[in-house]
N, C-alpha and C positions, 0 to 999 in steps of 0.2 A: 606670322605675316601671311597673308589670302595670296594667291596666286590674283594677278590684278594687270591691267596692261593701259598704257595712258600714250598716248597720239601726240605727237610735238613735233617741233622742227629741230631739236636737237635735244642735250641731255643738260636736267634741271641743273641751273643756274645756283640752286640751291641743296643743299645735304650733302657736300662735295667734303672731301678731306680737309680741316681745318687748319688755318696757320699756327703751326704749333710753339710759336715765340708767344704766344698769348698764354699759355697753361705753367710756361717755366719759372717764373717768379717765386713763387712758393719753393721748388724746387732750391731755388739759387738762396734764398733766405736759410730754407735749412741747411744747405751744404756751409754757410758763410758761421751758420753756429755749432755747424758739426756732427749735428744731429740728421745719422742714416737713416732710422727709424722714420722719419719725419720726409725726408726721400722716399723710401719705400712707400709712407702714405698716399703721396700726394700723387706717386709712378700709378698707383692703385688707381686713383680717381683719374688718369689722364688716358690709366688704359682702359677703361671702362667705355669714356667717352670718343677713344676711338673704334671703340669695336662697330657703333653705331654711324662709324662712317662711310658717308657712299660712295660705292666703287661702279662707274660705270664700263659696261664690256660690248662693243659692239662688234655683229656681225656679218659678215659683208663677204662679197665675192658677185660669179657671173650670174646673171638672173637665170634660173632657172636651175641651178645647182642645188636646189631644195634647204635656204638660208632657214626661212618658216621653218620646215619641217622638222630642221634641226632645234631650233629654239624651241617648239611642243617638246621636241623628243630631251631634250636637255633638262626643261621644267618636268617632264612626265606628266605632260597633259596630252591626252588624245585629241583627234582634231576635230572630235566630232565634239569637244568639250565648249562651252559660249566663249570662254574667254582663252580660246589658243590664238594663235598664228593664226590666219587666212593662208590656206597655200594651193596650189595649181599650177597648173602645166606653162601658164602663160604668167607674165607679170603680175604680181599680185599686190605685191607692197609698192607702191607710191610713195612715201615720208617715212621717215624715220619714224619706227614705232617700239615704244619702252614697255616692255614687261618685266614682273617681280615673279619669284620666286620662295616659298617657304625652305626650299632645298637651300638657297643661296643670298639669307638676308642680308638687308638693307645694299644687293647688289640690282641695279636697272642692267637686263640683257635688252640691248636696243637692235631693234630688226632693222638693215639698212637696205635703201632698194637696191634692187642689184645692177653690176657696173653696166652688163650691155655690151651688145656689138652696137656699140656707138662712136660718132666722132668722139664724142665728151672725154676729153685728157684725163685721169686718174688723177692732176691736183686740182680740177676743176669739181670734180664728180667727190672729190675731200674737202673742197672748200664749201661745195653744199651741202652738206652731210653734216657738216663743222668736225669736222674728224681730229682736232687738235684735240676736243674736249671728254676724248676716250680713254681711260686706262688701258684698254689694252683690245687686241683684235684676235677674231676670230675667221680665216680666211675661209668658206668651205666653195669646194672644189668637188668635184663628178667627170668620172668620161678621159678628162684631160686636164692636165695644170697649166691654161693659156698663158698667153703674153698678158693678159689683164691680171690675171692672179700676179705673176712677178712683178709688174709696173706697182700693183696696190701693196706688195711685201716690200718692196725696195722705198718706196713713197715713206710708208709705217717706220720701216726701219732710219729713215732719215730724220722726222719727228724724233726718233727716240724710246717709241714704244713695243711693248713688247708684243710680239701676234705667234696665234696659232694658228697650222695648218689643217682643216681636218676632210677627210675625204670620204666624202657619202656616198649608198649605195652599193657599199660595199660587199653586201649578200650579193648584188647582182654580178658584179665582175668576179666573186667565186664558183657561182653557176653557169657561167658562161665561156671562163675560164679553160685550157688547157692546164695552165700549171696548178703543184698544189697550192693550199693557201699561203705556207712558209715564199717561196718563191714567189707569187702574185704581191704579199705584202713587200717584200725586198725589191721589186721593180718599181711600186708603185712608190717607194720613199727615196729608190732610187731616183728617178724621174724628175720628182719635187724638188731634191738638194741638186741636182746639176744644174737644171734651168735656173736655181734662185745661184748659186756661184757662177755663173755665167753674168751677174749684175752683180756680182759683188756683193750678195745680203747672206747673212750667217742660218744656218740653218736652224730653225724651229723645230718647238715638237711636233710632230706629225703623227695623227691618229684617224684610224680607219674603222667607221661606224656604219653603223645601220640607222637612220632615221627611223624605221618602225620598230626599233628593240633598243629601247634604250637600256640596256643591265648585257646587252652581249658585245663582242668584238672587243672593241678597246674603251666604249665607254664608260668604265668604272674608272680606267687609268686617266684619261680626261677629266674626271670630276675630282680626281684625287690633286693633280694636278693646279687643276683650275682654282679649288680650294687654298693650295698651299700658296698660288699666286697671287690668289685673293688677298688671302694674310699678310703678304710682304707689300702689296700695295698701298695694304692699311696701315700698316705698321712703320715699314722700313725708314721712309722720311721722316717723320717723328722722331725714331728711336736715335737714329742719325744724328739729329739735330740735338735731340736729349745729350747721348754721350759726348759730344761738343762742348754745350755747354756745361756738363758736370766738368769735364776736364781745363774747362778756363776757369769757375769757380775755385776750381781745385787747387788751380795755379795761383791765381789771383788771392786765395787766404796764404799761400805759402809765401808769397812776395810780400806780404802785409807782415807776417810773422818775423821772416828775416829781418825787414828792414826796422822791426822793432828790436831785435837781436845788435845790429850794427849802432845802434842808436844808443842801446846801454854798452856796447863797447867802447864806443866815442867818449861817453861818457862815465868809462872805467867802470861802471858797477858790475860787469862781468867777474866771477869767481874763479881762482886758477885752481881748481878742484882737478879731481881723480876720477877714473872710469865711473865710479859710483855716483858722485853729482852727473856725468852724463847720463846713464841709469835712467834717474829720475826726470833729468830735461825728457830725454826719450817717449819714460811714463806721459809724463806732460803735455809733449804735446802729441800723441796716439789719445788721448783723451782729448784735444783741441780739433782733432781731427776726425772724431768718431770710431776711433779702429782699435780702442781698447777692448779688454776681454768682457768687462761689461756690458758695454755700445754691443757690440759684435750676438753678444749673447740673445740682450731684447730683442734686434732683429733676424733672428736664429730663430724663435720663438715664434716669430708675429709671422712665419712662411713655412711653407709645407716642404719645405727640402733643409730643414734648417741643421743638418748633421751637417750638410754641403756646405755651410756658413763656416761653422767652426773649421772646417777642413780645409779653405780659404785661409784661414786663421795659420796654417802651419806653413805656409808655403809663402809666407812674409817676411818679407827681410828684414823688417823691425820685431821682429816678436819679442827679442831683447837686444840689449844695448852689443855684448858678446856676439849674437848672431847676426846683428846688421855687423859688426866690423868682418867677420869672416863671407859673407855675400854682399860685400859693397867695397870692391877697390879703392874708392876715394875715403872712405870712412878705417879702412886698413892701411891706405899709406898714412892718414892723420894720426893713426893709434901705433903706427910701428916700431920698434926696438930704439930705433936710430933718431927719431922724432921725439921720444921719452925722454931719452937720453941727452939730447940737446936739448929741452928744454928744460931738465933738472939741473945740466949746467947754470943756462941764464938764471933759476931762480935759487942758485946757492949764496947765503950770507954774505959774503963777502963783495956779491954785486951792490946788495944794499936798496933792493927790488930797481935798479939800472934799467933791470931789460921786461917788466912784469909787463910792459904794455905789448910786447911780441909773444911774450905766455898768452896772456890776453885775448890776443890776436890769431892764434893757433885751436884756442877754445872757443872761439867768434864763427871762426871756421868748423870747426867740428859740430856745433850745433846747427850752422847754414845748411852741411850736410846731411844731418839726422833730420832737421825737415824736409829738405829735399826729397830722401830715402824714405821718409813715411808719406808724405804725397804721391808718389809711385805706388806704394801700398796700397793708397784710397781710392786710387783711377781705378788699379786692378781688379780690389776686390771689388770696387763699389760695380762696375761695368759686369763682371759674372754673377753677381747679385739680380742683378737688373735680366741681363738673358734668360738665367735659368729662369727666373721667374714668369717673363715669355713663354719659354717651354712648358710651363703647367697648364697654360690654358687650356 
């Protein structure tokens, strides 16, 4: 993407983060047939299509605290380049103005006028700016951290958005300086976090740059920063909203399952079998579920961390019917000594199967639970599946 800058009254209406209840239907189709693989495709195609999402970040603060100069210096465009900032001593920016970045795609960094020793109220000087429609702020600051920088950080923070503070000029107040720069930096961030805790706003990162160097002071930490911010903004909601709905999905086939479990106990065709027909329930439905060693395996296969998959695999409490009863209190009192033992009484001969419908009813139970136990399974693995896979981008 060309480094490019586009003139408006606020930030486009359009290329915004998508409603992510629109991509999740496939998702919910596969999880409803069990099939992760088919998850993991579709997590594929949604993360794709958000990485192309736009994030806008506007910048703002008192005119004359060099807002311009920092957006050149943040793009690494000089200002003698056509398409930087306009900047100077006096007002420069009038309207909000959107520039792109090849450092920082599909993000608009929008240049805000700045606030002024003006009447004009800081929710007034946001309602023209339309400052709801920002991801996130960039306060920059010179000289001093006025009353206007805190009114615009307390303003931001009551939105809900996140803002940085960053403090330009910074070569100058080290040259002018008495103290060293360790001490200079620790006043200057001192300064910043009392006035904003004097109104009650939590403290921001705070980064101390040079407009004309943009690779020295702090801004690499700022880019680094800004980057990983960038990614949670594009991401976080979405991902949110994903693991939500995998987890009702999730719920919602186990509730389908049991109640077709209660259905054939109702209807007696439940077996009063031994740990081994559980065994195979177990098998059965880890395979209803996708969380068999085969399922598990194909998508182990289809991802670049797929050892991480299998090793998931060990740290489930279904991985047999033996290991869910030893890591599952309710699956260990249903299998207990005392629990055997009573119901080998009810189904002794001489009852004349009297009590099979409470055997029945004990194995009704015992499989309620083993799905139960493997839907916990599916959340967990399915959820660090999905993260790590994050992590690889």
């Amino acid at each position: 993407m060309e480094d490019s800058y586009l003139t408006s009254n606020g930030p486009f209406s359009t290329g915004k983060i998508m409603d992510p209840e629109n991509f999740f239907g496939d998702i919910k189709k596969a999880l409803e047939q069990g099939k992760l693989l088919n998850v993991i495709s579709e997590f594929r195609k949604m993360k794709e299509r958000l990485s192309r999402a736009s994030v806008s970040i506007a910048v703002t603060g008192d005119t004359g605290n060099g807002m311009s100069s920092f957006i050149n210096a943040l793009r690494v465009v000089g200002h003698e380049q056509e398409d930087s900032a306009p900047t100077g001593v006096v007002r420069t920016t009038q309207r909000p103005t959107c520039y792109s970045s090849s450092s920082f795609p599909y993000v608009e960094l929008w240049d805000l006028p700045g606030l002024g020793a003006t009447a004009q109220s800081v929710e007034s000087y946001l309602e023209e700016v339309k400052g709801s429609q920002y991801d996130l702020f960039i306060i920059i600051a010179s000289e001093q951290f006025s009353s206007n920088h805190v009114q615009l950080a307390k303003a931001i923070q009551r939105m809900g958005k996140k803002f940085y503070v960053v403090w330009t000029k910074v070569d100058r107040d080290f040259n002018t300086s008495a103290l060293s720069e360790s001490q200079l930096r620790q006043n200057v961030q001192k300064n910043i976090l009392e006035n904003l805790q004097k109104e009650w706003v939590k403290g921001p990162p705070i980064f101390l740059v040079c407009n004309f160097d943009p690779f020295s002071y702090e801004f690499t930490d700022l880019r680094n920063v800004l980057q990983n911010d960038i990614f949670n903004i594009r991401y976080n909601p979405s991902l949110e909203t994903l693991y939500c709905i995998c987890d009702k999905s999730i719920e919602a086939r186990a509730f389908y399952m049991k109640d077709r479990e209660l259905t054939q106990y109702l209807q007696g065709a439940l077996p009063t079998g031994d740990a081994e027909d559980l065994q195979g329930c177990l098998e059965t439905y880890q395979n209803l579920f996708g969380v068999d060693d085969a399922s598990l395996q194909q998508v182990a296969q289809s991802v670049r961390f797929g050892e991480d998959v299998m090793k998931y695999r060990a740290d489930m409490k279904s991985q047999n019917f033996r290991i869910a009863c030893q890591r599952d209190l309710g699956l260990r009192l249903l299998m207990c000594v005392a629990v055997k033992k009573f119901l080998g009484f009810l189904g002794c001969w001489f009852w004349y199967g009297l009590f099979n419908w409470v055997i029945s009813g004990f194995q009704h139970l015992r499989r309620r639970r083993i799905i139960e136990v493997i839907a916990q399974d599916t959340k967990i693995i399915l959820r660090k599946i999905l993260e790590d896979y994050m992590s690889f981008l």
